[in-house]
Residue frames as qw, qx, qy, qz and C-alpha x, y, z in Angstrom:
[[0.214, -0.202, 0.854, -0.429, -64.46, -170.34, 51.33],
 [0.128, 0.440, 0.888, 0.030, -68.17, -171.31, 50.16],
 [0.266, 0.480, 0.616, 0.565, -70.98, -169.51, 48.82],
 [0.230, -0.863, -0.396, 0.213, -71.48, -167.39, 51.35],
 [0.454, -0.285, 0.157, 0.830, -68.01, -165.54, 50.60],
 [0.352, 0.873, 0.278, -0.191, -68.68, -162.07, 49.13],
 [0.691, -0.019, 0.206, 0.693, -65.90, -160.60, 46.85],
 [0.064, 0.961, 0.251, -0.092, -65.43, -157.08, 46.73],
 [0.592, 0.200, -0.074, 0.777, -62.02, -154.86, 45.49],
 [0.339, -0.787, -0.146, 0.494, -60.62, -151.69, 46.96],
 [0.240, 0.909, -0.128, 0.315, -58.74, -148.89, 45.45],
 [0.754, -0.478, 0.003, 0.450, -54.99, -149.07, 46.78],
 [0.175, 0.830, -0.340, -0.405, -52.17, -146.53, 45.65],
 [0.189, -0.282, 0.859, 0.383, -50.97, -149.91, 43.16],
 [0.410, -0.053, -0.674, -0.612, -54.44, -150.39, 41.52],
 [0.736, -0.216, -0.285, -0.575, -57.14, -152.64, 42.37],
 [0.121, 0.107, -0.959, 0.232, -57.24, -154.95, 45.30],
 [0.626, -0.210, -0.654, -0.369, -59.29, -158.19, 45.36],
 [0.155, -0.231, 0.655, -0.703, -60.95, -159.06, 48.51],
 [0.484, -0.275, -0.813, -0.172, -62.90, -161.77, 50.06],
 [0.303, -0.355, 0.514, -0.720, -65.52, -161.20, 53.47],
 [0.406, -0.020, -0.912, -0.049, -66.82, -163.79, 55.62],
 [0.435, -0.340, 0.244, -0.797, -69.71, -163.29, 58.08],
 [0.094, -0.079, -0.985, 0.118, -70.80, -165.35, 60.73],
 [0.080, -0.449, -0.867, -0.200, -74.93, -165.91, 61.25],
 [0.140, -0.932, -0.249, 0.225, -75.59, -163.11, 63.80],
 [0.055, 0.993, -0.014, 0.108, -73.99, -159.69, 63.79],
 [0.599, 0.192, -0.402, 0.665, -70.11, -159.77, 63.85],
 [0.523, -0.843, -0.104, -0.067, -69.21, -158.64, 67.28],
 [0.459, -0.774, 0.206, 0.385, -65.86, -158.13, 65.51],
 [0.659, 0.741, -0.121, -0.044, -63.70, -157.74, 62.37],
 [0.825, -0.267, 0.443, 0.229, -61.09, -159.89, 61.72],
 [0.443, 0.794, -0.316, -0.272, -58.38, -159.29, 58.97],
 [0.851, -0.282, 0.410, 0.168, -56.24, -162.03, 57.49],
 [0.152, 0.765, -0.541, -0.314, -52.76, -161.90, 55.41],
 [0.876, 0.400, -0.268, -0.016, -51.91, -164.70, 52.48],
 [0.625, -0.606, 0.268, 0.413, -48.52, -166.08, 52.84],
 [0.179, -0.683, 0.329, 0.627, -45.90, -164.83, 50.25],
 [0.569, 0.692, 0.105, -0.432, -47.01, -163.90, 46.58],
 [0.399, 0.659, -0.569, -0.288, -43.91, -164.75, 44.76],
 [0.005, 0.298, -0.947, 0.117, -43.99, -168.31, 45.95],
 [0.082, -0.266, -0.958, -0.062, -47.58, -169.13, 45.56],
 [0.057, -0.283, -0.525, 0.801, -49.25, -167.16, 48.34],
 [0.263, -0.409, -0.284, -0.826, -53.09, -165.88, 47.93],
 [0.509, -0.069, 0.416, -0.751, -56.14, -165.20, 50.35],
 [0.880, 0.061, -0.271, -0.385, -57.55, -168.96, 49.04],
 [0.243, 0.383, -0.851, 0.264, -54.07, -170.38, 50.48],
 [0.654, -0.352, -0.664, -0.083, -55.82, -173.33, 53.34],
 [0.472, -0.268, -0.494, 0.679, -54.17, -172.11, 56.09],
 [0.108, -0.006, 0.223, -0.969, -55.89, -168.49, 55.50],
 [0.514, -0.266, -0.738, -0.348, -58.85, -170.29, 55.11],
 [0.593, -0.341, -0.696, 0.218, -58.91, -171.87, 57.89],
 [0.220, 0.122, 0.005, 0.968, -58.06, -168.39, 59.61],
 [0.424, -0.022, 0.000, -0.905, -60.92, -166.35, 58.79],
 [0.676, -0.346, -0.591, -0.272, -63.36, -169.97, 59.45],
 [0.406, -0.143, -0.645, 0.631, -61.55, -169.71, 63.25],
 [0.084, -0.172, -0.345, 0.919, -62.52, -166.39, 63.64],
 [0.414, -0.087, -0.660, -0.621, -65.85, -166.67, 61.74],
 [0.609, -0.536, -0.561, -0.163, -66.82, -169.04, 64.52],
 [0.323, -0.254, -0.482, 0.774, -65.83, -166.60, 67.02],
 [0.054, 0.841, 0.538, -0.018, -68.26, -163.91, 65.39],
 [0.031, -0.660, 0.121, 0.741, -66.46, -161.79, 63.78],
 [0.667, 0.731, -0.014, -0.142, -66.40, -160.53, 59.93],
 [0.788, -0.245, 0.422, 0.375, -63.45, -162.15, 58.53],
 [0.468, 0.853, -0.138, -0.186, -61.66, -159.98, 55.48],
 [0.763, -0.189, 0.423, 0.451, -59.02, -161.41, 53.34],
 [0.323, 0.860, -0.156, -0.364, -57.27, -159.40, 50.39],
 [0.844, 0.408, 0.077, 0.340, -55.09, -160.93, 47.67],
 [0.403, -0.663, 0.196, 0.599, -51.83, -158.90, 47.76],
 [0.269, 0.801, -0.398, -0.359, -50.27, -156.73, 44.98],
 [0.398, 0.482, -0.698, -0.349, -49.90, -159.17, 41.58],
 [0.134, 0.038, 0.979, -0.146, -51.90, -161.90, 42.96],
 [0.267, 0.375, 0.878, -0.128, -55.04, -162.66, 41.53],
 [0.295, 0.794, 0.439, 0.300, -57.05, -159.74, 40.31],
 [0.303, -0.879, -0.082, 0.359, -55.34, -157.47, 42.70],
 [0.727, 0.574, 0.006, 0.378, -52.97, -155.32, 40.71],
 [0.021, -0.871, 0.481, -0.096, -49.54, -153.67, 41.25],
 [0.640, 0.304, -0.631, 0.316, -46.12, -155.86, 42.46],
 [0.781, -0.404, -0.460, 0.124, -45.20, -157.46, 44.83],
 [0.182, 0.796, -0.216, 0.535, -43.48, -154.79, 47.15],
 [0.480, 0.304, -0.682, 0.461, -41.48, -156.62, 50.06],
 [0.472, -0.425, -0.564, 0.528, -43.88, -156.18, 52.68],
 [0.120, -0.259, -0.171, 0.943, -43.64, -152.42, 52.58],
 [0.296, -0.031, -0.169, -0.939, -46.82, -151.69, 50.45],
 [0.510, -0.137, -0.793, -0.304, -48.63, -154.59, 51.31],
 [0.281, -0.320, -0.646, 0.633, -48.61, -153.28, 55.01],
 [0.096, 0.152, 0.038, -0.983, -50.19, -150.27, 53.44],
 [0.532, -0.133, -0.648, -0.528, -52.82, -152.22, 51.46],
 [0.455, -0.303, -0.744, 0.385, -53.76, -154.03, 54.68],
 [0.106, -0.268, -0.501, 0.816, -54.18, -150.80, 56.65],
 [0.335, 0.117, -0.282, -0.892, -56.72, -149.73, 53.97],
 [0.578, -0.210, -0.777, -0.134, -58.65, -153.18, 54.07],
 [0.341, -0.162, -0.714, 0.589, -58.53, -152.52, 57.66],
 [0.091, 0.235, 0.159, -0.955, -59.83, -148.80, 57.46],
 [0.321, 0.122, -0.649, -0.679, -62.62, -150.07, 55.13],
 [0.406, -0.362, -0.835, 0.080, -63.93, -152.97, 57.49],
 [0.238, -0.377, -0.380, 0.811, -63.94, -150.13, 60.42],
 [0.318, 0.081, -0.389, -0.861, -66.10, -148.18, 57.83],
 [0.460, -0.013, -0.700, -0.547, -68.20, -150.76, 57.64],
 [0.674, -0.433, -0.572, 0.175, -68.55, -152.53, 61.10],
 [0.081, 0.672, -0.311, 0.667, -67.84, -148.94, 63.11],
 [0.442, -0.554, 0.496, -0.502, -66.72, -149.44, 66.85],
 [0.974, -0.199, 0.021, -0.104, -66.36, -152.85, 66.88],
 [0.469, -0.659, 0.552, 0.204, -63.03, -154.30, 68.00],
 [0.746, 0.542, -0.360, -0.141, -60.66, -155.79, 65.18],
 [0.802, -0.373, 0.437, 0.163, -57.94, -158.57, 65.15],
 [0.299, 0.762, -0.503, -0.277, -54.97, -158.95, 62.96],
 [0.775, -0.109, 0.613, -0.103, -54.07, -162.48, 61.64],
 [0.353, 0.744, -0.479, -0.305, -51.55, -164.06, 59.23],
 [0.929, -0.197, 0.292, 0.113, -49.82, -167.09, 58.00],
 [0.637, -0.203, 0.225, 0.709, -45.55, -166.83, 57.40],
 [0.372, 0.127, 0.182, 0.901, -45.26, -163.61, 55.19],
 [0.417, -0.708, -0.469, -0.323, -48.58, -162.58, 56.33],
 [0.702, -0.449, -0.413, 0.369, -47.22, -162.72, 59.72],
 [0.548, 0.144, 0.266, 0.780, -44.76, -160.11, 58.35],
 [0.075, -0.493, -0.344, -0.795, -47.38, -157.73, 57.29],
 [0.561, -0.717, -0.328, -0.251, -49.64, -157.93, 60.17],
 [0.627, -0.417, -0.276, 0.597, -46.78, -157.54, 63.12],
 [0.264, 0.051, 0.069, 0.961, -45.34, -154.58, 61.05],
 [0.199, -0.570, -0.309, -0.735, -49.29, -153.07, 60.99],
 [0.604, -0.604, -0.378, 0.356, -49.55, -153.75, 64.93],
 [0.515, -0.343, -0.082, 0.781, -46.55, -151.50, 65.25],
 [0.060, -0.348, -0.187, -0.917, -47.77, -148.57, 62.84],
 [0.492, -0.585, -0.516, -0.387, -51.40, -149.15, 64.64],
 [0.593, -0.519, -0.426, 0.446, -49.77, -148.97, 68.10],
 [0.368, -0.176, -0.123, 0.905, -47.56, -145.81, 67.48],
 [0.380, -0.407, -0.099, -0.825, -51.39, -144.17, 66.57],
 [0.313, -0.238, 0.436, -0.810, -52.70, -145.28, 69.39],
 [0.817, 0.067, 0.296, -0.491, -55.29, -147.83, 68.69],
 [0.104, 0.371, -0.854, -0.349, -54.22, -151.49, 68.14],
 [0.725, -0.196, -0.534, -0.388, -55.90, -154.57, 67.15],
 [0.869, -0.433, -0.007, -0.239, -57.34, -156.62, 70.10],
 [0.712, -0.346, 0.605, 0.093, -54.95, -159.27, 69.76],
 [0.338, 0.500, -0.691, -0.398, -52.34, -160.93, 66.59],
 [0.824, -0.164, 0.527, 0.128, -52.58, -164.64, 65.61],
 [0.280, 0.611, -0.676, -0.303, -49.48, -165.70, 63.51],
 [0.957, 0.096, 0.270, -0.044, -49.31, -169.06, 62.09],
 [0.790, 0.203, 0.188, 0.547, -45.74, -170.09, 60.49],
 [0.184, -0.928, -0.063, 0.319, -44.08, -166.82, 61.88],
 [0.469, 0.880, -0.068, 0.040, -41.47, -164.92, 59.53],
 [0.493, -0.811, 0.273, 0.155, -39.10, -165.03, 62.20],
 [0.528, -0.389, 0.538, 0.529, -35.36, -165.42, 60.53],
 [0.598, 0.407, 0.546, 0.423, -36.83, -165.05, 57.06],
 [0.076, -0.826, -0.250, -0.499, -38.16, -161.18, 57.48],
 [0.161, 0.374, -0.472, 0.782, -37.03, -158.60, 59.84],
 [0.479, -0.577, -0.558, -0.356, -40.12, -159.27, 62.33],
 [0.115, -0.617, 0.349, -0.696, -40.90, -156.62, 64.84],
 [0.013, 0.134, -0.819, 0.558, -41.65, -157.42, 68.26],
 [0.461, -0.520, -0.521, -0.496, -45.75, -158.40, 69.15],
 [0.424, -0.432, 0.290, -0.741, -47.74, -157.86, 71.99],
 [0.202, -0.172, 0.927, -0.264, -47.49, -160.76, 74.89],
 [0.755, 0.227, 0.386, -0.479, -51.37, -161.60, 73.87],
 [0.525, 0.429, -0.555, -0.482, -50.47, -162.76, 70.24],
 [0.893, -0.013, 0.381, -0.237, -51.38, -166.35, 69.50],
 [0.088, 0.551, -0.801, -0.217, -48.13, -168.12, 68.00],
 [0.882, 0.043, 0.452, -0.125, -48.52, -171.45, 65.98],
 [0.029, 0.767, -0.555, -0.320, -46.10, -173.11, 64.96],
 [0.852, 0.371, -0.326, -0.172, -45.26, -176.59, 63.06],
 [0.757, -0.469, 0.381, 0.249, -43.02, -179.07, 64.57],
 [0.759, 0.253, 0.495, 0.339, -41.85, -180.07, 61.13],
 [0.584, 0.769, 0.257, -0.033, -41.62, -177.00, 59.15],
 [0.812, -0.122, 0.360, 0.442, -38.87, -176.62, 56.93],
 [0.405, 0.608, 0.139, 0.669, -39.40, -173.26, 55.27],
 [0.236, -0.804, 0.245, -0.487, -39.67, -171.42, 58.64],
 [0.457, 0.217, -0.787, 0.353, -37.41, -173.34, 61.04],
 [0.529, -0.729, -0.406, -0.151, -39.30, -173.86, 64.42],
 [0.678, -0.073, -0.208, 0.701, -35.91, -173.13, 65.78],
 [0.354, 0.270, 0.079, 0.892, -36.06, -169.49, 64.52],
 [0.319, -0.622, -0.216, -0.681, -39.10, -168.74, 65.69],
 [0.699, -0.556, -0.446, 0.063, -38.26, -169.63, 68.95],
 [0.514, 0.099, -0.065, 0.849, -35.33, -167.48, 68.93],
 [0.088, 0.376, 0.291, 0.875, -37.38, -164.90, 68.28],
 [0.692, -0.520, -0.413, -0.283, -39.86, -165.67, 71.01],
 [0.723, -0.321, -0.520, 0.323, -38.00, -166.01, 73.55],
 [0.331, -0.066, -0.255, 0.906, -36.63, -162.85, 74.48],
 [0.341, -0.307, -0.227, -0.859, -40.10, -161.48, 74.15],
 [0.205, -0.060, 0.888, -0.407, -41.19, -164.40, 76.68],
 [0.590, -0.096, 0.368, -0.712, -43.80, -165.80, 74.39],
 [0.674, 0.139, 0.725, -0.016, -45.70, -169.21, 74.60],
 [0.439, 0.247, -0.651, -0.569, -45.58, -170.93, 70.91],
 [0.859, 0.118, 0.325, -0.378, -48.30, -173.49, 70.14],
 [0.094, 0.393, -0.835, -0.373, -46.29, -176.36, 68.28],
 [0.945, 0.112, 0.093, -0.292, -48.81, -178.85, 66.35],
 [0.564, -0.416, 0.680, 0.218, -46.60, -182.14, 66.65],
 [0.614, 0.179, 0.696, 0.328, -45.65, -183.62, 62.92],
 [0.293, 0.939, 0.172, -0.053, -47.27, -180.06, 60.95],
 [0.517, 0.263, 0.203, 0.789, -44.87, -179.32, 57.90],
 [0.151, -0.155, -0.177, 0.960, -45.08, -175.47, 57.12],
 [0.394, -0.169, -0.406, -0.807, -48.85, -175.77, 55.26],
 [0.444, -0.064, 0.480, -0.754, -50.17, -177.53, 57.87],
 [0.364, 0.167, -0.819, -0.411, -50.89, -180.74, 56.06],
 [0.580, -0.243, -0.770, -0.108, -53.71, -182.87, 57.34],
 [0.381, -0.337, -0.607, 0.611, -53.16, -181.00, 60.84],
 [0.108, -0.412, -0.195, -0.883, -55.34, -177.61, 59.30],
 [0.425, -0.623, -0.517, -0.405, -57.74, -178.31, 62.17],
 [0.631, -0.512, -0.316, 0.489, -55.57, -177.60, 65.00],
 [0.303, -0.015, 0.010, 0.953, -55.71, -174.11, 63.93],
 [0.397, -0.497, -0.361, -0.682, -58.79, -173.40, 63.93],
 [0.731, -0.321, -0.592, -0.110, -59.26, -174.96, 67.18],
 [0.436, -0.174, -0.281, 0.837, -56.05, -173.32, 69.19],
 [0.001, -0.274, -0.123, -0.954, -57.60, -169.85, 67.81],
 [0.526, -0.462, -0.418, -0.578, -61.28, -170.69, 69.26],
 [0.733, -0.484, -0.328, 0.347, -59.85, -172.08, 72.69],
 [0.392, -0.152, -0.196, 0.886, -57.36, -169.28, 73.13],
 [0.339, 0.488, 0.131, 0.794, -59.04, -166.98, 71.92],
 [0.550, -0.711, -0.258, -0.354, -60.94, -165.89, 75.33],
 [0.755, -0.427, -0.181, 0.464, -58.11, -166.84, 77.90]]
């Protein structure tokens, strides 16, 4: 993100994973975790939209962690459908919580991200201790099996986008009864409109 980013790797059961933290001026007074969107199609923790992400939550004061996924950047192993990349996540997660003990955490993705972080909500819930609160950006919804979230989650969604239908993700919303944020004219990267995410995330994130 800028020179402040620190880059540090983990140990995962697929090799090395790369990893980026952000800190805001004072003491995080939480620990954000953000997910890339999908590796075979581009996807890394530099994508804009996770950018933008871990700057949202950055100026909320928290410690913002981002992780390359299996066969993306330096991080090594394949790309494993979601299923090991939820594990790699929970370990990025357990690591920050190491570092920043007792401080509440948030979970936060954009489209296959989304993916990863819902499905670690749902492992984190059935132990007992979830994150605070999800924000998804370009939800999975019709591409990926995507579990249910908790009514807090912060949905955002593209009017325009054309690799996640806005349709589907409303489908998917609805029977769960929750609000989506639609930026009007936003394709599925959020062209030119990258600041109305950052902005929804810093206004909601207190209501």
């Amino acid at each position: 993100m800028n020179s402040q980013t620190q880059r540090f790797s983990l140990r995962g059961a697929a090799g090395n994973l790369e990893c980026a933290l952000d800190l805001p001026p004072a003491a995080p007074r939480g620990v954000a975790l953000v997910a890339h969107p999908h590796p075979l199609y581009g996807g890394t923790m530099d994508n804009k939209v996770a950018q933008t992400l871990a700057r949202a939550f950055v100026a909320l004061g928290y410690a913002a962690a981002r992780m390359n996924f299996r066969g993306v950047g330096k991080s090594e192993g394949e790309h494993d459908a979601g299923g090991g990349e939820t594990d790699d996540m929970e370990l990025l997660l357990q690591h920050m919580q190491q570092q920043y003990p007792g401080l509440p955490f948030a979970l936060s993705g954009f489209s296959f991200g989304t993916f990863v972080q819902s499905q670690l909500q749902q492992r984190l819930i059935k132990q007992g201790k979830p994150a605070e609160r999800l924000v998804l950006v370009g939800s999975a919804a019709g591409k990926w099996e995507m579990p249910q979230v908790p009514s807090n989650t912060i949905l955002i969604h593209g009017e325009q986008d054309d690799t996640i239908p806005l349709s589907d993700v409303l489908d998917w919303a609805r029977p769960q009864d929750l609000p989506v944020l639609v930026i009007p004219g936003a394709d599925h990267f959020f062209h030119r409109k990258l600041q109305h995410i950052k902005s929804f995330v810093v206004e909601m994130w207190h209501r």
